[in-house]
N, C-alpha and C positions, 0 to 999 in steps of 0.2 A: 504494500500500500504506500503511497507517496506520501511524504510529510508536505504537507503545505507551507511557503514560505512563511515565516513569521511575518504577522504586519510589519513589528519594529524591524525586525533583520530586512524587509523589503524597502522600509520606508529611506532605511540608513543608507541603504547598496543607492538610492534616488536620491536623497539626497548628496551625494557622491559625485554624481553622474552629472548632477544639474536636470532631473526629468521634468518635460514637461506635465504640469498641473493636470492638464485638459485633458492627458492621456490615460490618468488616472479616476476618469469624471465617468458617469454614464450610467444606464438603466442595463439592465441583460435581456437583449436581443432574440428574436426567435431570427435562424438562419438554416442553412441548406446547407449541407457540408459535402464539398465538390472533391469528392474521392478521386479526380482522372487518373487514368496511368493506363499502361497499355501491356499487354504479355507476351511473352515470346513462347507462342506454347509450343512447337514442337522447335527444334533448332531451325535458325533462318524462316522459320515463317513470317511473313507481311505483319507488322506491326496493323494494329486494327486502326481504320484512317479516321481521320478527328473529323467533325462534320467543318471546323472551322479552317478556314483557310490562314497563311501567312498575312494576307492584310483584311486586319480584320474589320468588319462589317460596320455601318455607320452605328452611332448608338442608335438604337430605337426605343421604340413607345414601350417594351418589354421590359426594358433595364431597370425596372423597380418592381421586379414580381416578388411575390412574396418568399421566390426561394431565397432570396437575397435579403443578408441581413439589413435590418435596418439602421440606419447610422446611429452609430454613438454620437454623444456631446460633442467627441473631440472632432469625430470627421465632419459635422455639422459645422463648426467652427473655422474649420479649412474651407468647407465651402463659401463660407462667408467673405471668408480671407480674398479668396481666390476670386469671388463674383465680382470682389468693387476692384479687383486687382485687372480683370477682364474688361469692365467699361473701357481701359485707354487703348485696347489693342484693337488694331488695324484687324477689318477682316478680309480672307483670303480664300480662295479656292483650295488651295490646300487645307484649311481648318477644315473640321469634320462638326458634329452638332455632340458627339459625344465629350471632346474634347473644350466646347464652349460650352455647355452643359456642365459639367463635375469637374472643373479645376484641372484638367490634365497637366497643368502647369504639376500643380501638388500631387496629380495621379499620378504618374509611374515613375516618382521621383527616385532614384535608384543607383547611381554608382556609388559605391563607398568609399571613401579614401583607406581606410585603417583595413588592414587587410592581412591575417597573420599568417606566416608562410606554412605552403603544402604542397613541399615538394617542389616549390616552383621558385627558382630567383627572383623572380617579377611580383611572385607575391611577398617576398621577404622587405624585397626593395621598397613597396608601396607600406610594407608597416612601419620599419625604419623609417621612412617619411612622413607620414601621416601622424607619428611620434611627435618630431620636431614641429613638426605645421598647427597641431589643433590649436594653441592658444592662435595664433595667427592667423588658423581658419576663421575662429568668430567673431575674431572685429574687423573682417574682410567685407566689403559691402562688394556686388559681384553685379555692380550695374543696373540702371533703371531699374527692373520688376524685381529684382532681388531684394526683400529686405535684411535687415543688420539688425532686425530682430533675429533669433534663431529659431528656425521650423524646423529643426531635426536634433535630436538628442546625440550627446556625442559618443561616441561607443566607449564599453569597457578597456579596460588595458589588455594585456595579453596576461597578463597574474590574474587579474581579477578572474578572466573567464574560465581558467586553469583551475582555480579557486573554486567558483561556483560550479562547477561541470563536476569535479569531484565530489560537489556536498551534493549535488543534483540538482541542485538551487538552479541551474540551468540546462537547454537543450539543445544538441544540434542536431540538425539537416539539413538537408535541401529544397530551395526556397518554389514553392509549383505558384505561381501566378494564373487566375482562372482567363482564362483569352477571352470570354466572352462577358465576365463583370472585373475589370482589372482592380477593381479595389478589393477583391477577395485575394488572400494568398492562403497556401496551407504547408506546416512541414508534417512528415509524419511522426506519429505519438509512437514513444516506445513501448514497449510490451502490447504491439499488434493492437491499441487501444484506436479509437477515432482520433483521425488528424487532428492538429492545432491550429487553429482559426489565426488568422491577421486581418485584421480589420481594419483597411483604409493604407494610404499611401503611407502617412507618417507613421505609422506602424511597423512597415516595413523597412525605415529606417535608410532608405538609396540602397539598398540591394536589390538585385536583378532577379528576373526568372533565371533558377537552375542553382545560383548561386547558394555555397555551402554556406551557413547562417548560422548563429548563436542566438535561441530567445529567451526569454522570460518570461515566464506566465504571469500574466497580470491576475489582480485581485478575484474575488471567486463572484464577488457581485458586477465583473464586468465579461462574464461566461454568457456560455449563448444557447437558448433553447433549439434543438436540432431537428428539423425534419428529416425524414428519409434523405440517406445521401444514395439509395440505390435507385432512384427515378427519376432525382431531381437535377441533376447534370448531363444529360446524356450523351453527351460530346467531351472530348479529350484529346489531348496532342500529346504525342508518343515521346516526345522532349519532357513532358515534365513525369517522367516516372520517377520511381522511386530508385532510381539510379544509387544510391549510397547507403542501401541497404546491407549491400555485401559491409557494411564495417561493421556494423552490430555483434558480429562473430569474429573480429579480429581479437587476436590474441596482444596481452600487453608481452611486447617483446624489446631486446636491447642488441638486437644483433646487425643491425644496421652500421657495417665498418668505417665505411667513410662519411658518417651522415654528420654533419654539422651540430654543435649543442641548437642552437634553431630548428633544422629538422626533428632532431628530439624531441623539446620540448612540444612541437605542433602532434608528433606522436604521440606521444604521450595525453594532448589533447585530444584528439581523435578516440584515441584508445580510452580515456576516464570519461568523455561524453558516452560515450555508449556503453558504460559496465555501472556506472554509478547513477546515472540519469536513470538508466532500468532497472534498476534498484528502487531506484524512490517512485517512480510513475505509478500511480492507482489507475484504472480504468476510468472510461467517462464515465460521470457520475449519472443517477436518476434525481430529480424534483421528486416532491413528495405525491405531485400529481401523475408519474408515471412518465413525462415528459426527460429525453436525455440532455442533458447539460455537455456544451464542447465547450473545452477551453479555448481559452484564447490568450494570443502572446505579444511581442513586440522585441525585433531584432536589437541588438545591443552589440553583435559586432557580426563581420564578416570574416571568414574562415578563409574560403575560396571564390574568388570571384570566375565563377566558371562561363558566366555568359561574357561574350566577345566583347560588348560595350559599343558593338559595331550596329549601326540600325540603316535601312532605305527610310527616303522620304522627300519631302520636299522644303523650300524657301519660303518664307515668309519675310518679306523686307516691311521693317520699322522704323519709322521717318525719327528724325533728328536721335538715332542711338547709333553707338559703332560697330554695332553686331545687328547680324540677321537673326531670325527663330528657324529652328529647322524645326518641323513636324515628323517623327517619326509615325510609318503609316503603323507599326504594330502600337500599341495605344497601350504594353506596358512596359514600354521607356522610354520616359521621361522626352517633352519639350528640349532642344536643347537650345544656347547662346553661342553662336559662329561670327568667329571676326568677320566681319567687312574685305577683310584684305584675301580671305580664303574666297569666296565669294567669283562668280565669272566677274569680268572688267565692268560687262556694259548691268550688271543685276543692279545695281543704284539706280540706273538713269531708265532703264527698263524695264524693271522686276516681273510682270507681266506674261514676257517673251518667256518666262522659267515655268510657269505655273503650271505644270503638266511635264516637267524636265524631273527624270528621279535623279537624287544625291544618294553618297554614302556618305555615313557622317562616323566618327568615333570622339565617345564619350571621353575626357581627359581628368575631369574634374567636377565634384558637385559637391560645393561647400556646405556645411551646415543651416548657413543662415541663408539659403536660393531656392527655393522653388524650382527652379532649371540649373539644369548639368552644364557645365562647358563643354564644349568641345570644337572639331578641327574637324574641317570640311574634306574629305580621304579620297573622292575622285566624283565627277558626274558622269550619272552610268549612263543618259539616253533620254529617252521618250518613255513614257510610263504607259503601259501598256502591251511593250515589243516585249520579243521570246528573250533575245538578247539581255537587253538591259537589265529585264528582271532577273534573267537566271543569273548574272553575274552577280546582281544583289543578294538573293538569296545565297549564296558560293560565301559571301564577304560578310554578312550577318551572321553566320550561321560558322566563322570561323573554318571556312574548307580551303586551304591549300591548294590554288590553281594554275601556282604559277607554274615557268620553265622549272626545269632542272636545270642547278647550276654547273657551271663549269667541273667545281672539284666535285662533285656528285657524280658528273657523266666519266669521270679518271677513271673513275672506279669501276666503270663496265670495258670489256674484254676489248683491245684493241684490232686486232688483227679476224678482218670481218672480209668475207663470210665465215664465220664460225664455227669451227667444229671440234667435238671431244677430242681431249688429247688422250692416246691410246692408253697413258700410263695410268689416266682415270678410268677409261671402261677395266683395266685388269685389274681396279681392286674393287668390283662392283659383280652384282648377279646379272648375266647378260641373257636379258629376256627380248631379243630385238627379232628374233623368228618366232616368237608368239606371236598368236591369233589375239592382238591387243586395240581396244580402239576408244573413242571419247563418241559421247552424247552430251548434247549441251544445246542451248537456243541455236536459230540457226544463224545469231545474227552474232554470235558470241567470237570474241576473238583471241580474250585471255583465257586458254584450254589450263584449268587447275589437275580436272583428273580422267585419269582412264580406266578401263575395266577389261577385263579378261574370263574366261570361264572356258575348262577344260572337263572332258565326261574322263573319269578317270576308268580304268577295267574294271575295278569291283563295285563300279554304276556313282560312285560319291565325287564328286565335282571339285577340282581344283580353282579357285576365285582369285581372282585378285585386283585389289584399288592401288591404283599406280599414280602416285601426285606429286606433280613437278618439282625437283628440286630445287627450291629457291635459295637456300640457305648456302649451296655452293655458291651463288653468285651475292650473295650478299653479305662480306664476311662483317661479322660483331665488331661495334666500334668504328667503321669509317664513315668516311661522309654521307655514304649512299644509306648505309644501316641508321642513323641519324636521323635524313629526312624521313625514309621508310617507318622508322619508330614513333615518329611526331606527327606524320599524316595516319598512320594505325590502318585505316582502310580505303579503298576504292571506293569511289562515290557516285554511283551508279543515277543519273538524268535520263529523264527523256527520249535525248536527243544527243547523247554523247557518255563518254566517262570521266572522272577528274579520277586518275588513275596512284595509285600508293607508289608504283614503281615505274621508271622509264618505256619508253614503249619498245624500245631494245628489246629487254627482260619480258614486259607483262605479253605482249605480244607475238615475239619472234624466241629467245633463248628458252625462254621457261616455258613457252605455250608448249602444250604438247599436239604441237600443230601433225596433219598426217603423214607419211611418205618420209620421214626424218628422223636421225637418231636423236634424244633426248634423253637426259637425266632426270631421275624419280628415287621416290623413299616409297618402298612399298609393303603392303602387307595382303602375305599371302595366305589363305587358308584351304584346309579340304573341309569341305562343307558335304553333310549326309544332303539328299536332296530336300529333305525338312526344313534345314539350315542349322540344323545342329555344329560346332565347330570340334569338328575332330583332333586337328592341330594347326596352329598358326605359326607364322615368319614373320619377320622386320626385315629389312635392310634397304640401301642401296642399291638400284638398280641404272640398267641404262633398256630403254622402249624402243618401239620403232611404229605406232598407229599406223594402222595399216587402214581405218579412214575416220574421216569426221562427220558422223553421225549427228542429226537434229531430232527433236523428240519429234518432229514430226514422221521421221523415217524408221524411228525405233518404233514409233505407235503401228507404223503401216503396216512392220512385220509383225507386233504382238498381235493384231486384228485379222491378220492372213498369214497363219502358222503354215498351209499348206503351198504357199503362194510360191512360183519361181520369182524372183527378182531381177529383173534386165542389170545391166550396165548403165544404161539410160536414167532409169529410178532412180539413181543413186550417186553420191558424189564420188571423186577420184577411190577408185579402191587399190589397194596394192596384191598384185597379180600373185603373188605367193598364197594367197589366204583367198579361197572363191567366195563370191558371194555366198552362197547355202553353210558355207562355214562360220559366216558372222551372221548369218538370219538365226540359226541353231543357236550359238553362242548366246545371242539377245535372249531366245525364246528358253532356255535354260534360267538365264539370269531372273527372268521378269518368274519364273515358275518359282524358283527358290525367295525371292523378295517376297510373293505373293503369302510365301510361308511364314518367313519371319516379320513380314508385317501383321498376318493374323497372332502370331504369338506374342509381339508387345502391346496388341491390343486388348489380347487377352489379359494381358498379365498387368494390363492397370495403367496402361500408354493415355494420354488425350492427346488430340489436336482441334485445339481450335480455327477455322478454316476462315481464309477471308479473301473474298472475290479481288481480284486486283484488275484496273485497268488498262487496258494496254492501246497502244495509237497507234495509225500508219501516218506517215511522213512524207510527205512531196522532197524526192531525194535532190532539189535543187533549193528550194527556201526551208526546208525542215521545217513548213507550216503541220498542222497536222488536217487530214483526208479527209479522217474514220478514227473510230475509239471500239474497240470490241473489249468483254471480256473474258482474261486469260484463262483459259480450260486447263485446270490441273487434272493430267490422264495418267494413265499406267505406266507412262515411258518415265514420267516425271517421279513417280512411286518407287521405280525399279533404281534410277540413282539413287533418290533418298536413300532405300534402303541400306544399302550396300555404304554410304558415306558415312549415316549413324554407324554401321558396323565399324566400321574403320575407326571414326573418332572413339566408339566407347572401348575398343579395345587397344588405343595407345592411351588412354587416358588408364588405365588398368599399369601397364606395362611402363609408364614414366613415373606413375605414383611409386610404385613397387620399387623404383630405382633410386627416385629421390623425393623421396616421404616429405622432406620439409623447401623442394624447390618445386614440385609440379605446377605448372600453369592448366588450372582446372576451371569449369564453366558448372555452376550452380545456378539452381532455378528453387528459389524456396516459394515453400507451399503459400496459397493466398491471402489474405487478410481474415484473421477468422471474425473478427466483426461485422465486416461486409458479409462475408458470408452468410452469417445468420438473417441479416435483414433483405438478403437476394432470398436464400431461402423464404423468408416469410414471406417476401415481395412474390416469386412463384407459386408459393400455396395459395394465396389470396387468387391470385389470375387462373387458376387451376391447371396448372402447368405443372405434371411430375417431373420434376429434376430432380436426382440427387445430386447433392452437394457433399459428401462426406469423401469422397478421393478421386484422384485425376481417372482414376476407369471410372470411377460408378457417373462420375459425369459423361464423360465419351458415352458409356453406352447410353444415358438417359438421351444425350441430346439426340441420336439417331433412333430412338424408337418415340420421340415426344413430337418431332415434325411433322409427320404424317407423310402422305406420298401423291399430293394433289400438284396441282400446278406453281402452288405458292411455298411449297414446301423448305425449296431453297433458301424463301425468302424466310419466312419463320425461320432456321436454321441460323440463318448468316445473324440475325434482329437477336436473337437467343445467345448466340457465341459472343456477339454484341456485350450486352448483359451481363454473360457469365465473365467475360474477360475485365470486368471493371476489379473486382477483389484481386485479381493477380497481382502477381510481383514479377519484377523483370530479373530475365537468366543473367548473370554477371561471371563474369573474369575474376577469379581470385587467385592465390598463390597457397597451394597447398597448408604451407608453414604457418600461416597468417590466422588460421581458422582453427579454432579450439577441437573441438567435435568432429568426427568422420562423418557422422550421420546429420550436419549440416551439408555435406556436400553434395550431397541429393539435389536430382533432378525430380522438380516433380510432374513437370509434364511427361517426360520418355520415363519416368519412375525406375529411374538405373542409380544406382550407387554413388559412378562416377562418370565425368562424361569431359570433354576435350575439344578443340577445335582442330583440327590436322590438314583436312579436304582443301583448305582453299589461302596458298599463301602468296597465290600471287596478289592477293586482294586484301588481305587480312595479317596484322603484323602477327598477332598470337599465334599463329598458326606458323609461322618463322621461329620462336621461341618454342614453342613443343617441338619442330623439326628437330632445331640443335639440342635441346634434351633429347630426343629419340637418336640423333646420332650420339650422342657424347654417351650414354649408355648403351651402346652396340658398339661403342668404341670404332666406330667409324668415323668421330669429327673431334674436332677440338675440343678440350677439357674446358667448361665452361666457370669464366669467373663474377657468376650474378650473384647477389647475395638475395635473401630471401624476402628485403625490402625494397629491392629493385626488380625482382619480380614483382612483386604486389604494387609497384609503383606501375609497373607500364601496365600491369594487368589493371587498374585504376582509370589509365588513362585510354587504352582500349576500350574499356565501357563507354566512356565519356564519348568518342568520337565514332562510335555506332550509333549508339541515339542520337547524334547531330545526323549520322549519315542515312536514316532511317526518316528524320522530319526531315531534310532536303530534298531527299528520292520523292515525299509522298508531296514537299510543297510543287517540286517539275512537274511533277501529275496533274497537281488541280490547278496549276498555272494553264498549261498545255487544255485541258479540259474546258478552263472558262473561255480562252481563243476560239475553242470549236464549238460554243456555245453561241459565242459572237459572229463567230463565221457562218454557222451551219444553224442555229437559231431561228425561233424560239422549237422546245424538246418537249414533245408530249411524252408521259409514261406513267405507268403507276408506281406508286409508292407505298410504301408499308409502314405504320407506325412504330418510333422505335422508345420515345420517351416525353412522358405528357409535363410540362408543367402548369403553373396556372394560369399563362398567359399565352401559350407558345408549345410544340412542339418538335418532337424532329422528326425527320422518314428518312428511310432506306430508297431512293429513287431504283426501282428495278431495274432498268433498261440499262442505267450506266453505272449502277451499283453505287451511287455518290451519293453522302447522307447532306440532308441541308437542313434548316430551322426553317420553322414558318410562325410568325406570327400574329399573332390572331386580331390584332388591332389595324393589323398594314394588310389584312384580310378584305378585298373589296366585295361587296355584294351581304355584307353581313351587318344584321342589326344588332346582334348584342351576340355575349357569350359567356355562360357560367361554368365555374370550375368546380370539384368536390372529390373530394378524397376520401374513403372507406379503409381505415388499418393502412396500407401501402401502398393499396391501389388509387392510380389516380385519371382523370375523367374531365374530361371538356365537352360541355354539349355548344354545340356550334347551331345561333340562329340564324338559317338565312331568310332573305327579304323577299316574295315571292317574286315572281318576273310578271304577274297579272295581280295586281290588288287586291282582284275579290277573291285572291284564294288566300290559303293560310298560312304563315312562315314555315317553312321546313327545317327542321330540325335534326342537325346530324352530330354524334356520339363518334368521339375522336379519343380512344382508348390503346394498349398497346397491341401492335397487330392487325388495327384496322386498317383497311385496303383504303386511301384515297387516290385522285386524282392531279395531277398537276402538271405543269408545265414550267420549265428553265427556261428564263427570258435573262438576254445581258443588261445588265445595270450600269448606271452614267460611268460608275468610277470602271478606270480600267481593270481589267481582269476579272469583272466582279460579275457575276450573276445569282439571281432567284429562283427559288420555289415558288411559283402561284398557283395555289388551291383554287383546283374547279369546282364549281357547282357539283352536288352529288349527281344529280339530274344527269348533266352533263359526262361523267366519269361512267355514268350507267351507261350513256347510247353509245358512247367509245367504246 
């Protein structure tokens, strides 16, 4: 059970600080507690897509529903601030009505100076300064709108927070900002309890979305009555997961050799936030009326500033000041103040000609006593609206590494080109290059990671084997190229292109295991009964020779025509050693034994949560897009999976066993069991059998709870929807780091242990298990990481998936709203996925895109009542008749109702709607 601060021990720690009064002020609030996050339920499965886009939506008439709390004293206050602070500004096409509406000045007030190091020089650097600067900070007056009052509390020291994290007196996390009411923030509660509520900007103290954070729990009379958080959000961005979960289970350790007493001590922080804070945390609490009570907190320092500080947007020019306003479009960060002199030449004399021109902007500074951040105007990307301009915004907000490779980067790849194995390397390697060896992969795919083989052995049991490029030869530890490679983490897979981890030398040409070519690989071999039982397995080095390059569309032709001959024509370059019916057999073997050990990890407690993904075609001259179909996951796709999980869980087996305290392992812990309980209730009420008690009993409920009509997918997808909110996401840790074996569970593949191996030309952790799996075959270099330098880049690897996961899904709905506007307006149905009391969302069937509709921007309708039963909740929608003398029609907008609508483009660029048809109408379609 938590001890609750003492008033006096709270009052003292504020007094201290200098808190503001008003923060401490206020009634306790009834709120909706915005759980997002998203799950990786089977490995590399599609992050489930947030209905909100990158620039988010204007504020609307919705933005005060009851799921949102109501403002305290203190954020009323700001408002206030802010409104008479708003009379002297110019208005502009760039302002939005949310942002003149609630203070955005004050709303997503967010970089912190004081910053304590982790792991990073840049963070060490900004606490050391932020040290010497605070007195300095607040008698800084920071220009026109800024006042030299101070609107922001100064944060703790680094002792203080060190202090209170051990007494439990404080919490960290990770800071989720809600995209669609940005003055909600939430970190999560330890001991699996309901998140911790932030309420308003200056709560949030100038930290960012993502960003690690230190709060406070404020007093118990400034908690917030809770509704359902399982219905009342129904949208989420895969960016604000619960990404730093994995440290909850770190171990306090001292083995870090070269780490700085600063490194230390932030360790040591890290580590006493998560073992003593879960110590003292109680559960949310109940009112005596049954009602649950969430806490709520307010940031006091910043840990890690994980978000970029990089935002798109536009200019606003300010007559007689020496700075512009830049508008950032995402609406939770922060207004900033841009010199003059960053500014184009003619933006003074013209300002006009910009108004439609997107900036990058980077945050520099945001004083205590500002309203607005500073910052330094970083490049103009174009025309707001173009594929271009926006993708390169997205790339630069989102912290993605697009540039060249530099000069001493490129030393590093092999000289003397065209390229081939030096003989002295195939003799100390398994020469598998006259096997029947070959790749499947998209057909547009050009970094080849793996290949596959399958031999009928004489006594009928099958020889297999995953063959994946050796990257690790060519990338040796420690140089320049291993550097970049380590700091980009991953491939960042668009639209319309890649921002690739490795040179196109390497990802494309030396490492692809392109066809007709010898190539280097680490592979593992097994005899598999045709069951898929593993009789025995191999590791090593090898060297290939794909005899072709196979697309699922080719492996599908032959799993659906087992008896079929195959031309030469069908099919791409094949190598004449290996006939066609020898790799048609091969495939059709393969996909027979997948088919086996996919029914046995389903049995044995597997889930997949499945999610329709989008896919485009492209005019291969402007890379506009055509067409959007969506992507068919089939049996070809099944039959790699298969075999890749094999692969990963059995070097994850075999690198543990080698090096117990350095394995680079992938954890997926179990869900949130609070959520859980109120999903479960939320499906009892709806009469929806799920179980929710483990990763199979869900897999099977959801496959016998859809039914098998036309909409079945659609329930399915809406359902997986739903069930995916309590998840947690799978993470990178480092063996050593984690107390417990039986935290290293996976709980979607519900395996013990599990690794990433399959894909390094893409993926840097998968380079680190390499050279652990050489160094323990004694086939590569003796490895000199320490077990906090594993857990550092396995840290930073999380980190830079989930950016590369929200980039992938913003290209999409970028690309998406263009074909909107192009190909516009999109008739389809839609399926209801989450009611609130003003507003709902759907599942658009046709292009699988979720969007909000709400019910006041709803034209043809005269009124509309909401009402909630236990969890269930319910909008009856009146509409206006289209003949007077007859009587309004009435329609019931619950989860899983079938409406009608139509995607129409909106003024702002990239942007389109959902508009609800008349039921009438939804009927004669």
């Amino acid at each position: 059970m938590e001890k609750l601060n003492s008033r006096s021990a709270q009052q003292e720690c504020e007094r201290k600080q200098g808190v503001l009064e008003r923060q401490q002020r206020g009634q306790r609030k009834d709120t909706a507690t915005s759980q997002d996050g998203d799950i990786e339920s089977g490995e590399d499965a599609a992050s489930l897509k947030p209905t909100q886009s990158k620039k988010q939506p204007k504020k609307t008439k919705d933005s005060k529903e009851s799921s949102s709390p109501k403002k305290a004293s203190a954020v009323g206050q700001e408002e206030k601030m802010n409104k008479s602070k708003k009379k002297n500004l110019p208005k502009s096409p760039a302002d939005d009505d949310s942002r003149q509406g609630t203070s955005k000045s004050d709303a997503d007030a967010q970089l912190t100076r004081p910053k304590s190091p982790c792991g990073k020089n840049k963070s060490l650097q900004q606490t050391r300064a932020s040290t010497s600067n605070s007195s300095a900070e607040k008698n800084k007056s920071k220009g026109g709108r800024g006042s030299k009052k101070q609107v922001f509390e100064s944060y703790m020291t680094l002792e203080e927070v060190s202090h209170g994290l051990k007494r439990g007196e404080l919490i960290q996390g990770q800071l989720r900002i809600n995209p669609k009411k940005y003055h909600e923030a939430f970190i999560p509660a330890p001991e699996d309890t309901r998140d911790i509520f932030l309420d308003g900007i200056v709560s949030r103290n100038r930290a960012l979305n993502g960003d690690v954070v230190v709060v406070q729990i404020l007093p118990r009379d400034q908690w917030k009555v809770v509704r359902s958080d399982t219905d009342c959000e129904g949208s989420s961005e895969s960016e604000v997961q619960k990404e730093n979960k994995g440290q909850t289970v770190q171990k306090k350790r001292a083995d870090g050799a070269d780490s700085t007493p600063e490194d230390e001590l932030v360790r040591k922080l890290h580590s006493t936030s998560l073992t003593c804070a879960a110590e003292h945390q109680e559960p949310s609490t109940s009112a005596s009326n049954g009602e649950i009570i969430q806490k709520t907190a307010k940031v006091v320092y910043i840990v890690e500033k994980k978000h970029s500080r990089a935002a798109t947007g536009f200019l606003k020019f300010l007559p007689d000041k020496p700075f512009a306003m830049f508008s950032p479009v995402d609406h939770r960060v922060p207004r900033i103040n841009v010199p003059l002199a960053d500014c184009p030449q003619d933006f003074v004399s013209r300002p006009g000609d910009y108004s439609n021109t997107l900036f990058i902007c980077r945050i520099i500074d945001w004083p205590a006593n500002s309203n607005f951040a500073e910052g330094r105007l970083a490049k103009t990307l174009g025309q707001a609206g173009e594929i271009e301009p926006e993708t390169e915004g997205i790339l630069m907000e989102y912290d993605v590494d697009f540039s060249d490779f530099s000069s001493e980067v490129l030393e590093c790849l092999p000289k003397n080109l065209p390229w081939s194995i030096p003989p002295e390397e195939v003799s100390t390697r398994r020469d598998l290059r006259k096997e029947c060896i070959f790749t499947i992969d998209p057909a547009t795919a050009r970094d080849l990671d793996d290949a596959l083989s399958c031999k009928l052995l004489p006594d009928g049991n099958f020889e297999v084997g995953v063959h994946i490029a050796d990257v690790s030869y060519f990338v040796e530890q420690d140089n320049d190229l291993d550097a970049v490679a380590s700091q980009r983490a991953t491939s960042v897979y668009l639209v319309q292109k890649v921002i690739p981890m490795l040179p196109r030398l390497l990802c494309e040409e030396l490492c692809s295991l392109n066809p007709l070519i010898d190539r280097l690989t680490f592979s593992v071999i097994w005899t598999l009964t045709p069951e898929g039982r593993i009789l025995s397995e191999w590791f090593g080095r090898t060297v290939i020779r794909s005899c072709v390059k196979l697309s699922y569309d080719h492996a599908q032709s032959m799993i659906e025509a087992p008896e079929k001959m195959f031309s030469a024509e069908e099919l791409p370059p094949v190598d004449p050693e290996h006939p066609i019916d020898e790799i048609h057999q091969a495939v059709l073997n393969l996909h027979s034994i997948a088919r086996n050990l996919r029914s046995q990890r389903f049995s044995g407690g597997a889930l997949r949560l499945d999610q329709l993904k989008l896919s485009f075609t492209l005019d291969k001259e402007t890379m506009m897009p055509q067409g959007c179909y969506v992507y068919q996951y089939r049996d070809s796709n099944k039959l790699v999976e298969e075999f890749m999980l094999l692969a990963n869980m059995a070097t994850a087996h075999h690198i543990y066993r080698k090096f117990p305290e350095l394995a680079l392992l992938r954890r997926h812990p179990p869900p949130k069991a609070k959520m859980v309980e109120e999903l479960q209730e939320l499906c009892n009420q709806l009469g929806i059998d799920i179980d929710l008690s483990s990763a199979g009993a869900l897999h099977k409920s959801l496959i016998a709870t859809v039914g098998d009509d036309e909409f079945s997918t659609a329930r399915k997808e809406v359902l997986t929807h739903m069930c995916s909110r309590p998840m947690q996401m799978a993470l990178y840790f480092c063996s050593g780091q984690v107390q417990e074996e039986k935290l290293f569970k996976h709980y979607a593949l519900n395996v013990p242990l599990y690794t990433h191996f399959t894909s390094p030309i893409r993926r840097y952790a998968d380079i680190i298990v390499h050279r652990l799996l050489a160094s323990s075959l004694k086939c590569g270099p003796h490895l000199s990481l320490s077990t906090a330098e594993v857990q550092k880049q396995a840290s930073h690897c999380n980190d830079k998936k989930t950016l590369s996961k929200r980039v992938q899904e913003l290209s999409s709905e970028l690309y998406f709203g263009v074909f909107v506007k192009e190909c516009g307006p999109l008739d389809s149905e839609a399926m209801v996925m989450g009611v609130l009391d003003q507003s709902f969302d759907v599942l658009v069937l046709r292009y699988r895109v979720q969007k909000r509709i709400y019910c006041k921007s709803v034209e043809g309708l005269s009124s509309f009542r909401h009402r909630k039963v236990g969890k269930k909740s319910e909008l009856t929608l009146v509409w206006l008749p289209e003949d007077p003398e007859e009587a309004p029609i009435e329609q019931t907008i619950s989860i899983f109702t079938l409406v009608g609508v139509q995607l129409q483009a909106d003024g702002a660029p990239m942007k389109y709607s959902a508009v609800l048809k008349r039921p009438e109408e939804n009927k004669a379609g």
